[in-house]
N, C-alpha and C positions, 0 to 999 in steps of 0.2 A: 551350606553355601549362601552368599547375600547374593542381594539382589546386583545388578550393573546400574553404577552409578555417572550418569554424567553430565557435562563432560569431562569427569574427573579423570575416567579412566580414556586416558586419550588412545591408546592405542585401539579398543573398540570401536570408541567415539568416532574416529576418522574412518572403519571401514564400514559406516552406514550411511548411504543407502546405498554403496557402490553391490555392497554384499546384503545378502538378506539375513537379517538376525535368525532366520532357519536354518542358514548355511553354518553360523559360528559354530567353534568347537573350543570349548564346548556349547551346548545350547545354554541360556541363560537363565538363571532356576526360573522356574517356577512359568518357563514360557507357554508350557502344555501342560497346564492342568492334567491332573489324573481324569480322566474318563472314568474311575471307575465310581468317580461321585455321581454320574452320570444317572444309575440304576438305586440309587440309596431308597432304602424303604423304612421308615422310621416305624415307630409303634404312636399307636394311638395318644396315650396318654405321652409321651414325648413331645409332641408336635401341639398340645393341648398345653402342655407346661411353658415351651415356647412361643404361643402365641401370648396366653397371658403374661407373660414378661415384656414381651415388647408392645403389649396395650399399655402397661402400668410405665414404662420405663422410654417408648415413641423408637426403640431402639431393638431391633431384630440381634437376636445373643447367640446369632449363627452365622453374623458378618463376617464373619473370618474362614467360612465355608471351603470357598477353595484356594485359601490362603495368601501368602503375600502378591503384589504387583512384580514382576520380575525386573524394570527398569525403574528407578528413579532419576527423575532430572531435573534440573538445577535450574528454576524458572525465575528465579531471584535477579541470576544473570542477563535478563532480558529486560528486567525492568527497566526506563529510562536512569539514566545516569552511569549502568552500571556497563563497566567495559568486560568487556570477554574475548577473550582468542577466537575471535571467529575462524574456526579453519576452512580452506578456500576447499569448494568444491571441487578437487583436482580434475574428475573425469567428465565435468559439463561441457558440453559443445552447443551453441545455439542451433535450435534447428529450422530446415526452410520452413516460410508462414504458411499457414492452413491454405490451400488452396481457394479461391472464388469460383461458386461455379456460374456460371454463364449463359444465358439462355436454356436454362433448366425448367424441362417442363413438365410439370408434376398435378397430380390430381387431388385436391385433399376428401379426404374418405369420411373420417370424423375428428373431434376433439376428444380427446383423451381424457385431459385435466380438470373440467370445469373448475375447480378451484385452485389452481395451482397460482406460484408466485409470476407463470412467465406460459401464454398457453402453447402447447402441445397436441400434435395433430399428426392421427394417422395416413400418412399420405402414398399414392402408388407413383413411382417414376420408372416407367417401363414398363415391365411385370413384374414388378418389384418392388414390396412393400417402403417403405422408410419412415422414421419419427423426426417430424421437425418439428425444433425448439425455436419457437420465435422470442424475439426481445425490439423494443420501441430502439428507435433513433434520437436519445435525446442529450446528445452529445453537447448542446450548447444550451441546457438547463445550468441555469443559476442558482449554485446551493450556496451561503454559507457554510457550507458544514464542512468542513475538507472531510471529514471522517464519514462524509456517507458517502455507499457508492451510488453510482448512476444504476439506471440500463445497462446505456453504454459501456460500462466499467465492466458490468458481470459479464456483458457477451465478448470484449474482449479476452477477459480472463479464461471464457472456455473455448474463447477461439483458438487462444492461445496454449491452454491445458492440452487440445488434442493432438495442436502438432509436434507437441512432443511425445504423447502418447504414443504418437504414429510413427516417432521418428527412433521411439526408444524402443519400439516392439510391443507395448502393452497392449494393444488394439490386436496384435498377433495371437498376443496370448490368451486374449479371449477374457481380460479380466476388466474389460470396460466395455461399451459398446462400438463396436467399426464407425469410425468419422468419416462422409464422404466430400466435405465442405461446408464454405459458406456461401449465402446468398441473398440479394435484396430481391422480397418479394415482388411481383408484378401487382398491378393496380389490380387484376382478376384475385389472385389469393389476398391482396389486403382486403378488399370490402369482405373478400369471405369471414377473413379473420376477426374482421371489427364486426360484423354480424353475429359471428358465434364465439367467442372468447369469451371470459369471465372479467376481461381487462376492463377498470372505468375512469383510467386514465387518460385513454388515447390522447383526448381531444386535439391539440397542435398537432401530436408529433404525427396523428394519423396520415397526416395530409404531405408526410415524406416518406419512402419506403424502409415500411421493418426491415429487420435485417432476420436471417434464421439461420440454425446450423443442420446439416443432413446426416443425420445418424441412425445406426442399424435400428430395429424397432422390434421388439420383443413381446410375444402376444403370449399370455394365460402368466404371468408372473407373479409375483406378490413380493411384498417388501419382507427383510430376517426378521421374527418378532417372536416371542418365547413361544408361539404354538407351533414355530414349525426351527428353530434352533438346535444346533447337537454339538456336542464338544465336538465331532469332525468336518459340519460349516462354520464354526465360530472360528477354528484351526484357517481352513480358506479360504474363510475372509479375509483372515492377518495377513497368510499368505501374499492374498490380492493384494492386500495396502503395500507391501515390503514392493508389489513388482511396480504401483503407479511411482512409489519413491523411488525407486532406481531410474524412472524416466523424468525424475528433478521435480515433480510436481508434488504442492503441499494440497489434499483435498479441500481443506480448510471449511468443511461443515460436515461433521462425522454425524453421522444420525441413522435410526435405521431405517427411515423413508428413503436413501439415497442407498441401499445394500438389498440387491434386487437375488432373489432368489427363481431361476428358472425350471420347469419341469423335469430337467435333465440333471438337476441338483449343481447345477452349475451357478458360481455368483459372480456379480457383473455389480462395479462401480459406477453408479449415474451423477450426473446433477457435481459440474463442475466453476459453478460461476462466481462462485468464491475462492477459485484456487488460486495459486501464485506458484512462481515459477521463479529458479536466479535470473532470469530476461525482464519481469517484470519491476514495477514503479518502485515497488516494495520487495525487493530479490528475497530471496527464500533464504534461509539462514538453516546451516544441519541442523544445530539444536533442536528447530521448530519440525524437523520429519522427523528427528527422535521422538519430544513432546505429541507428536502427533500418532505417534506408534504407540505411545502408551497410553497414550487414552484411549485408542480406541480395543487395547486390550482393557481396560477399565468397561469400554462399552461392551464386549462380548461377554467376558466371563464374570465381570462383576454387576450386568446389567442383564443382559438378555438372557445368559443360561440360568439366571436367576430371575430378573422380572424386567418386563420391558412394557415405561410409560415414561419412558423419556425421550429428549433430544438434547445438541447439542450445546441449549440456554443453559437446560438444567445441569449437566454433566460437569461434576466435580473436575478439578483436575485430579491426575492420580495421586497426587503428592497427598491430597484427605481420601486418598479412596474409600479406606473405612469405612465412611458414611454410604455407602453404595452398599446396599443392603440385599439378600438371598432370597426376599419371601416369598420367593415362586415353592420353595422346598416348605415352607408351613403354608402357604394358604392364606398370609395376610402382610398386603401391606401395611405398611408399619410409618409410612413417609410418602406425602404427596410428591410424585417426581414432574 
């Protein structure tokens, strides 16, 4: 069998993301890896002949481990100039905006992140824990740049990510965190924030209220990374990605700081302020939740069940996946990721 190529093959093509590429029938080669490469025990002197080849050569000669990529897609098509069949998102409905909440009164407990992009704060609202994500107000910063985002830009985005999250069931299904709104801090949680954040930007925009989102918060976690990976969380993780695309959202920074693994073996999607949505500035296009399905099968089974030092800078597209190399299975890497 080949791989599914598209958007050639339009008939597929058009039932993703309504359907989950788990649902197809048939499945698409090579979607689930064998598991039984899972338990592979080499010999000694195998694994000694392998390393020294990809010492001599920079090139692991066991790339091709768990074999091909099951999708290919057709990125050429995107390039400026180039026209494509966009086919329209038949089942998208815009949904109502994230709610504001309002005189919300909450306690913050600790900071989470110290060095994070946007800080993070364990907070009680009632008897009941919550993580809220702050982000500055700096909606009327002056960038030449059109191509960079603001603040403002990312907290929209995940303002907007959740209420479709929420409006498509994903927050149901448990494959992202519960969204409870948005909100502008009070001048009691911003001094708190500009006291204890990692931020050393504030300076103007302190002097207006952050803005924050209130989401479920999840205590003893850790991020997917080869020491705690298995062909059947790498399997639902994909899963998860198929269910945020069915509710029209592209993650748009795949990486495995953002794929939270909980004590319960359950995985949960975070960190959505790069997403995009068909509502947004830049509407989603299917090809790019295909494209983004298959990388992030490039980042499970050609990256983590194999070796994990990377993120989304470094991540090949899968169209070179080849270069995404096994050496968690010999014991050396072979390429700075």
């Amino acid at each position: 069998m080949e791989k599914l190529r598209v958007p050639d093959n339009e008939e597929a093509y058009c039932r993703y993301p309504e359907q989950s590429i788990y649902e197809f029938t048939p499945l698409p080669y090579n979607l689930i890896p064998s598991a039984s490469q899972e338990d592979v025990r080499d010999p000694p002197d195998f694994i000694a002949s392998a390393v020294r080849k990809a010492k001599d050569t920079k090139v692991n000669p066991l790339c091709t481990w768990l074999g091909e990529p099951p999708i290919y897609v057709n990125t050429g098509l995107m390039l400026p100039g180039q026209a494509y069949k966009d086919i329209e998102l038949k089942g998208y409905v815009a949904p109502p905006p994230l709610g504001e909440l309002l005189g919300c009164d909450l306690t913050i407990l600790e900071q989470i992140n110290p060095n994070g992009n946007h800080a993070m704060f364990r907070v009680r609202v009632g008897s009941e824990e919550r993580l809220l994500k702050t982000f500055l107000d700096d909606s009327d910063y002056d960038d030449d740049d059109d191509e960079t985002e603001s603040t403002m830009d990312q907290f929209l985005a995940e303002r907007d990510a959740y209420a479709h999250l929420i409006h498509y069931g994903a927050c149901d299904a448990g494959v992202v965190p519960r969204c409870y709104g948005w909100l502008r801090l009070s001048k009691e949680v911003t001094d708190f924030v500009a006291g204890h954040s990692s931020y050393r930007c504030w300076g103007p925009f302190i002097r207006r209220q952050p803005l924050g989102i209130l989401l479920e918060y999840f205590p003893d976690t850790s991020c997917v990374s080869f020491n705690n990976i298995t062909f059947a969380l790498a399997q639902t993780a994909m899963k998860a990605m198929c269910r945020i695309h069915q509710a029209y959202v592209l993650h748009g920074d795949l990486a495995s700081r953002n794929c939270l693994l909980l004590p319960s073996g359950r995985i949960v999607w975070v960190d959505f302020d790069h997403s995009s949505n068909p509502s947004s500035k830049k509407p989603v296009k299917r090809l790019e939740l295909w494209l983004e399905i298959a990388q992030a099968w490039g980042l499970f089974y050609g990256c983590l069940v194999s070796d994990l030092s990377i993120n989304q800078r470094n991540l090949t597209l899968i169209n070179t996946f080849g270069s995404q190399l096994p050496d968690m299975r010999i014991g050396y890497q072979s390429r700075s990721y």
